[in-house]
PAMINU-226126 format. One record per atom (N, C-alpha, C): residue in one letter; atom name; x, y, z. Coordinates in steps of 0.001 Angstrom, whole numbers, padded with zeros to 6 digits. Layout:
("A" "CA" (X Y Z))
...
//
This chain:
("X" "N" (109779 082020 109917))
("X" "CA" (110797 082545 110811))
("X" "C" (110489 082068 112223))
("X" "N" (111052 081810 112871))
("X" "CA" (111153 081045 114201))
("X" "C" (110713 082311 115026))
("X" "N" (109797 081896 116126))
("X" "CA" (109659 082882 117522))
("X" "C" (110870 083204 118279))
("X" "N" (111238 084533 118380))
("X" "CA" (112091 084624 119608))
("X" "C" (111784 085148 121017))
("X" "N" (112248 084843 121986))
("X" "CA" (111813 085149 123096))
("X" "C" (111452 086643 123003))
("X" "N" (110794 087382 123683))
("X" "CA" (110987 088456 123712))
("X" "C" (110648 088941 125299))
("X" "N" (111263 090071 125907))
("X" "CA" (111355 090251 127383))
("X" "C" (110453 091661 127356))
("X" "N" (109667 091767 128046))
("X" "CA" (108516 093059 128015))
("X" "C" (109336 094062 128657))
("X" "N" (109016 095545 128242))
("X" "CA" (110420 096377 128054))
("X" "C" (109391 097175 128813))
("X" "N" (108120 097329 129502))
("X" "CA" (107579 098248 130102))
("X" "C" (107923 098459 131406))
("X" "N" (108306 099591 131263))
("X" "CA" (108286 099607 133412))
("X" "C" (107440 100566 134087))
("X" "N" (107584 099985 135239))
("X" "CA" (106440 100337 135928))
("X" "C" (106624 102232 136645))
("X" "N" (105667 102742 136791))
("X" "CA" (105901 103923 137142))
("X" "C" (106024 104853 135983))
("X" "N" (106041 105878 136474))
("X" "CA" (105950 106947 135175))
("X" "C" (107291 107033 134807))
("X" "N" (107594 107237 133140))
("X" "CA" (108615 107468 132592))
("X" "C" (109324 108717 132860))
("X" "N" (109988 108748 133366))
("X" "CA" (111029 110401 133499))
("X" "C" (111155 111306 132752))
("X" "N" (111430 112500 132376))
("X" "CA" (111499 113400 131452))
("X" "C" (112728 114182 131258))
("X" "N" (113314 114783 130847))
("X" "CA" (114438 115541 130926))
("X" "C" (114565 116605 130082))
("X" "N" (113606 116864 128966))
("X" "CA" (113629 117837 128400))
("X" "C" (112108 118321 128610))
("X" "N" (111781 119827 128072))
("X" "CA" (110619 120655 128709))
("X" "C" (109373 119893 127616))
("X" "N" (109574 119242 126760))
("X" "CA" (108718 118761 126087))
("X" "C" (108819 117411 125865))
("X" "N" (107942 116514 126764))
("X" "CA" (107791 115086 126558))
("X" "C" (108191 114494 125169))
("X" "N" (107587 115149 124217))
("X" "CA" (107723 115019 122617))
("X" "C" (109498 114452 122291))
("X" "N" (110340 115406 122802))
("X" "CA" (111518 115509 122516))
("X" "C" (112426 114329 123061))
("X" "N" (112175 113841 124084))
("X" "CA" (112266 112407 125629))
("X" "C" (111837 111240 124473))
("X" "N" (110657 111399 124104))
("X" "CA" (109816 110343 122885))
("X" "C" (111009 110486 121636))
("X" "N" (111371 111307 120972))
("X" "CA" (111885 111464 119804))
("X" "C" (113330 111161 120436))
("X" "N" (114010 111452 121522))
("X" "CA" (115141 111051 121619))
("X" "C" (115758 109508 121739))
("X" "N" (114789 109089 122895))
("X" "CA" (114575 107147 123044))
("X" "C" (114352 106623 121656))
("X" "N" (113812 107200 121288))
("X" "CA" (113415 106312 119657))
("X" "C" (114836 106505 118634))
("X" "N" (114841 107758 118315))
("X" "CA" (116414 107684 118102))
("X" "C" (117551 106901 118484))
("X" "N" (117605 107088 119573))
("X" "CA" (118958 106495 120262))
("X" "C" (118717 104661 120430))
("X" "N" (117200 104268 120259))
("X" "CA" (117276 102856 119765))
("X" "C" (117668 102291 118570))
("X" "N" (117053 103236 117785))
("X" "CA" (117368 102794 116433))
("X" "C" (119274 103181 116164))
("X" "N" (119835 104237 116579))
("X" "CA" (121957 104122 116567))
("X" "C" (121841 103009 117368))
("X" "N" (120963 102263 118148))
("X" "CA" (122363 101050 119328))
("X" "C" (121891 099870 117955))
("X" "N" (120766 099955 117408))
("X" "CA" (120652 098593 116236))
("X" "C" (121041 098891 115391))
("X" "N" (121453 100055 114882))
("X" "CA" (122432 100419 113365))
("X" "C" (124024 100135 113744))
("X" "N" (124085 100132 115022))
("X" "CA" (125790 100149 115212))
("X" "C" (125372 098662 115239))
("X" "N" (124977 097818 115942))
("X" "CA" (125355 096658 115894))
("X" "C" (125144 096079 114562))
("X" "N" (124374 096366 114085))
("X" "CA" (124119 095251 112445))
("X" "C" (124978 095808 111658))
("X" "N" (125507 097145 111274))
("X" "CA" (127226 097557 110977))
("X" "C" (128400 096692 111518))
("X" "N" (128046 096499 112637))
("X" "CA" (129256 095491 112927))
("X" "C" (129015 094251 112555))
("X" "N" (127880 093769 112216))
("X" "CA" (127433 091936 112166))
("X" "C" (127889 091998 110629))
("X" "N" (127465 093310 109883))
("X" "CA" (127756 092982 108179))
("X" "C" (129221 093133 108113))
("X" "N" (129669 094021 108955))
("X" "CA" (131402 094297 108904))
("X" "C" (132165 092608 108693))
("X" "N" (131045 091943 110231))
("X" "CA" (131742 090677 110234))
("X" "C" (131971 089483 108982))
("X" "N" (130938 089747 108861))
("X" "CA" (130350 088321 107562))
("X" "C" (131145 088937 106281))
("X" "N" (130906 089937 105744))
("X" "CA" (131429 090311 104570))
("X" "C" (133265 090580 104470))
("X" "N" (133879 090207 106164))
("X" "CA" (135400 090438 106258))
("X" "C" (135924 088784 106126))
("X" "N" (134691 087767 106939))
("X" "CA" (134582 086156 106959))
("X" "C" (134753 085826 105470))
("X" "N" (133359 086102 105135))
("X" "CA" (133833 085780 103214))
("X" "C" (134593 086492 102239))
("X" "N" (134925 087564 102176))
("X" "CA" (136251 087795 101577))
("X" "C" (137065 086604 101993))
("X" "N" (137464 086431 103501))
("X" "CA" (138371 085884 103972))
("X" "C" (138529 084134 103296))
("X" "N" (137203 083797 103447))
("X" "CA" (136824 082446 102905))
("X" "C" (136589 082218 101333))
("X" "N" (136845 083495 100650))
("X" "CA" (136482 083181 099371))
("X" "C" (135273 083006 099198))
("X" "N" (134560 082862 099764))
("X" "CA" (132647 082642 099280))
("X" "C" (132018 083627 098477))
("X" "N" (131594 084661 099065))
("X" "CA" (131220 086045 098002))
("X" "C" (132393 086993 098093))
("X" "N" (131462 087673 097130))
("X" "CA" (132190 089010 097184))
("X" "C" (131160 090344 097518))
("X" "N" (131703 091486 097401))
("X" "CA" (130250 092469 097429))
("X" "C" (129570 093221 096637))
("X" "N" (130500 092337 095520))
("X" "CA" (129297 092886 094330))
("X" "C" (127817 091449 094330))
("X" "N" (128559 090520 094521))
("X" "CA" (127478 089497 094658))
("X" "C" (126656 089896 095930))
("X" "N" (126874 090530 096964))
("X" "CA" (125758 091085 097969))
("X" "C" (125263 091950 097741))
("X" "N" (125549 093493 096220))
("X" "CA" (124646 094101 095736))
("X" "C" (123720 093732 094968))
("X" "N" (124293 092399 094000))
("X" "CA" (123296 092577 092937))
("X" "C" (122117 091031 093765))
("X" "N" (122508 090685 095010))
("X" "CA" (121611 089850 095438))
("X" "C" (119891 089930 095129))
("X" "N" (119090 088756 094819))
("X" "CA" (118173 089014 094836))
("X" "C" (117252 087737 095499))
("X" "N" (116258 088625 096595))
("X" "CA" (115745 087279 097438))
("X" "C" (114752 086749 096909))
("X" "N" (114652 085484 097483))
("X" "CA" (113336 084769 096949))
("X" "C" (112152 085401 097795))
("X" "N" (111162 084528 097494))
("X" "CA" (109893 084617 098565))
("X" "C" (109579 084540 099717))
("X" "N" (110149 083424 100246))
("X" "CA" (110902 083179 101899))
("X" "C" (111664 084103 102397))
("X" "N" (112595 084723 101813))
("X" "CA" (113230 085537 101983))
("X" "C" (112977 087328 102483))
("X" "N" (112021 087325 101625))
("X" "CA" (110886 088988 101938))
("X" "C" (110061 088757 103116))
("X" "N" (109900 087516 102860))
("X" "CA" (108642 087344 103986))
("X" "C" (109513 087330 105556))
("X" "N" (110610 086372 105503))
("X" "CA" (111287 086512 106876))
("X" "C" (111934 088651 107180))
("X" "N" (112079 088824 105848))
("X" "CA" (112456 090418 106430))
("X" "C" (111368 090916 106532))
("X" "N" (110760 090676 105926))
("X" "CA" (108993 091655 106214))
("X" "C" (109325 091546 107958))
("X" "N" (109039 090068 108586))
("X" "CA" (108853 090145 109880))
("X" "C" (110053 090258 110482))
("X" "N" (110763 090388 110592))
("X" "CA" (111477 091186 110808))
("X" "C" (111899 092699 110809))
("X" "N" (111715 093199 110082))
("X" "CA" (111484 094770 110215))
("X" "C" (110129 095101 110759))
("X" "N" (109108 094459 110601))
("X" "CA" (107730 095020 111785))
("X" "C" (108458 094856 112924))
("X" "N" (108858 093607 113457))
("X" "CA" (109394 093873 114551))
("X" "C" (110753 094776 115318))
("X" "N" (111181 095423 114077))
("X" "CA" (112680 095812 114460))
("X" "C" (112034 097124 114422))
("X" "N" (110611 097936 113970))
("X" "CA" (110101 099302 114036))
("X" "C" (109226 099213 115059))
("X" "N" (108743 097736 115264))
("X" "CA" (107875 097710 117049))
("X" "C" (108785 098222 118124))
("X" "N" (110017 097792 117994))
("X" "CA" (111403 098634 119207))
("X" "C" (111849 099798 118871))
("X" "N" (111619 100234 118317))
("X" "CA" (112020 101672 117748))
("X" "C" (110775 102491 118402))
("X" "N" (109793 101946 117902))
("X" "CA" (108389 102753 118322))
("X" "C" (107128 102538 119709))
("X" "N" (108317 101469 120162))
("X" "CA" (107805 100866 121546))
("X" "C" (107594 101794 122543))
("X" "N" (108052 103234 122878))
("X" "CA" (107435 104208 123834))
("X" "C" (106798 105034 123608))
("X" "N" (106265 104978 122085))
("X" "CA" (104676 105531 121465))
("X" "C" (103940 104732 121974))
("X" "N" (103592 103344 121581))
("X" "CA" (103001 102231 121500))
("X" "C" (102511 102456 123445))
("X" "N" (103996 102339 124231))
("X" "CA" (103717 102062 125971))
("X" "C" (102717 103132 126026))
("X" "N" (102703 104530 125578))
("X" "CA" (101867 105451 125816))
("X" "C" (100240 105806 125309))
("X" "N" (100722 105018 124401))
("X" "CA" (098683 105229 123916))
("X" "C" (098455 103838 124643))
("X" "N" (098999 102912 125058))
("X" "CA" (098215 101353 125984))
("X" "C" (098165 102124 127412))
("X" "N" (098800 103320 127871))
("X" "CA" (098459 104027 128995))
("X" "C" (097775 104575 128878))
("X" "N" (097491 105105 127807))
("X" "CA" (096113 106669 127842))
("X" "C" (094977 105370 127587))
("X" "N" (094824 104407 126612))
("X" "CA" (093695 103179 126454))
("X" "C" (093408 102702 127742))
("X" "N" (094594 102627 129028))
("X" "CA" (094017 102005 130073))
("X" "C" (093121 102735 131205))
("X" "N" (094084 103851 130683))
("X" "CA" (093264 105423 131725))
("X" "C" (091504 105180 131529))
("X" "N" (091547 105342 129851))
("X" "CA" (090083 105309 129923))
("X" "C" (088976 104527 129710))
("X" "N" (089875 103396 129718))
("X" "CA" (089021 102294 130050))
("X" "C" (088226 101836 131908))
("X" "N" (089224 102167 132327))
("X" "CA" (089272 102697 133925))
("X" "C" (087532 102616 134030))
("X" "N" (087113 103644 133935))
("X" "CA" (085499 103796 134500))
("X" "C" (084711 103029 134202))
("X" "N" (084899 102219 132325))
("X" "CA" (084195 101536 131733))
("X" "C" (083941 100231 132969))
("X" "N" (085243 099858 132798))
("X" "CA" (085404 098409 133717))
("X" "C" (084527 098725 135348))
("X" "N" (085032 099859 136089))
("X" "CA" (084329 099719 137336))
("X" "C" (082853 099806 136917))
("X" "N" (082359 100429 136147))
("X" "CA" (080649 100373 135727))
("X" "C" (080434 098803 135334))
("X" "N" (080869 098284 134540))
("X" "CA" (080337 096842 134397))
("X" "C" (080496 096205 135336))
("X" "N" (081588 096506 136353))
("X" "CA" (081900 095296 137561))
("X" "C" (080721 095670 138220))
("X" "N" (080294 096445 138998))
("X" "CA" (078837 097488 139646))
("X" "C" (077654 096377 138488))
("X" "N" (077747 096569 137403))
("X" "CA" (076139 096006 136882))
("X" "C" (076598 094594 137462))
("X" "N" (077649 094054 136826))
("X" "CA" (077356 092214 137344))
("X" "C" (077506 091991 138505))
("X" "N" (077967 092669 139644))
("X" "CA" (077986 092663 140985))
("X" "C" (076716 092825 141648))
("X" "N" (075688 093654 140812))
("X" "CA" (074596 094172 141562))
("X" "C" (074930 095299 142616))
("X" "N" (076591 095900 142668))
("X" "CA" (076736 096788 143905))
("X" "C" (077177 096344 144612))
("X" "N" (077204 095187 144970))
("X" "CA" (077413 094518 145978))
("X" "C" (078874 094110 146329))
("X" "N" (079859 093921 147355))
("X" "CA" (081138 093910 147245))
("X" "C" (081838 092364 147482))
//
């Protein structure tokens, strides 16, 4: 499967909240990513399967009883890791924030040993 670009979705500053439990802010973004990619790939299958009717090519019993090859699993395999990495991308932003928090001291202590202290 080919690389696609991808644009880093982190921003800077603390994430906003709007309900009394962060949890719920987390469970709502994740939600509401996953309806904007269910509405669109509803509309992409709407398209193709209205194209071939239209063209005579399949039908949709031939898109139920489809069965993929090997190439085929493997490009959806990667593809769905990546389509649950955006779904689960403001879990993910938040434990690489709490990992950086406490990495924090580690790093100034080693900079201090190879520095000697010194600035």
């Amino acid at each position: 499967m080919s690389e696609q670009p991808r644009l880093k979705r982190k921003a800077k500053g603390e994430r906003p909240y709007f309900f009394d439990d962060p949890a719920v802010d987390r469970l709502l973004a994740m939600l509401m990513g996953l309806a904007g990619e269910v509405s669109v790939l509803r509309d992409r299958v709407d398209t193709i399967e209205r194209l071939a009717e239209q063209n005579e090519m399949f039908t949709r019993s031939d898109i139920e009883n489809f069965q993929p090859d090997d190439a085929a699993l493997r490009e959806r395999a990667e593809r769905r890791e990546i389509f649950l990495g955006e779904i689960t991308r403001i879990i993910q932003a938040e434990l690489e924030g709490v990992q950086d928090k406490d990495s924090a001291p580690y790093t100034q202590a080693i900079e201090l040993v190879t520095t000697d202290g010194e600035d």
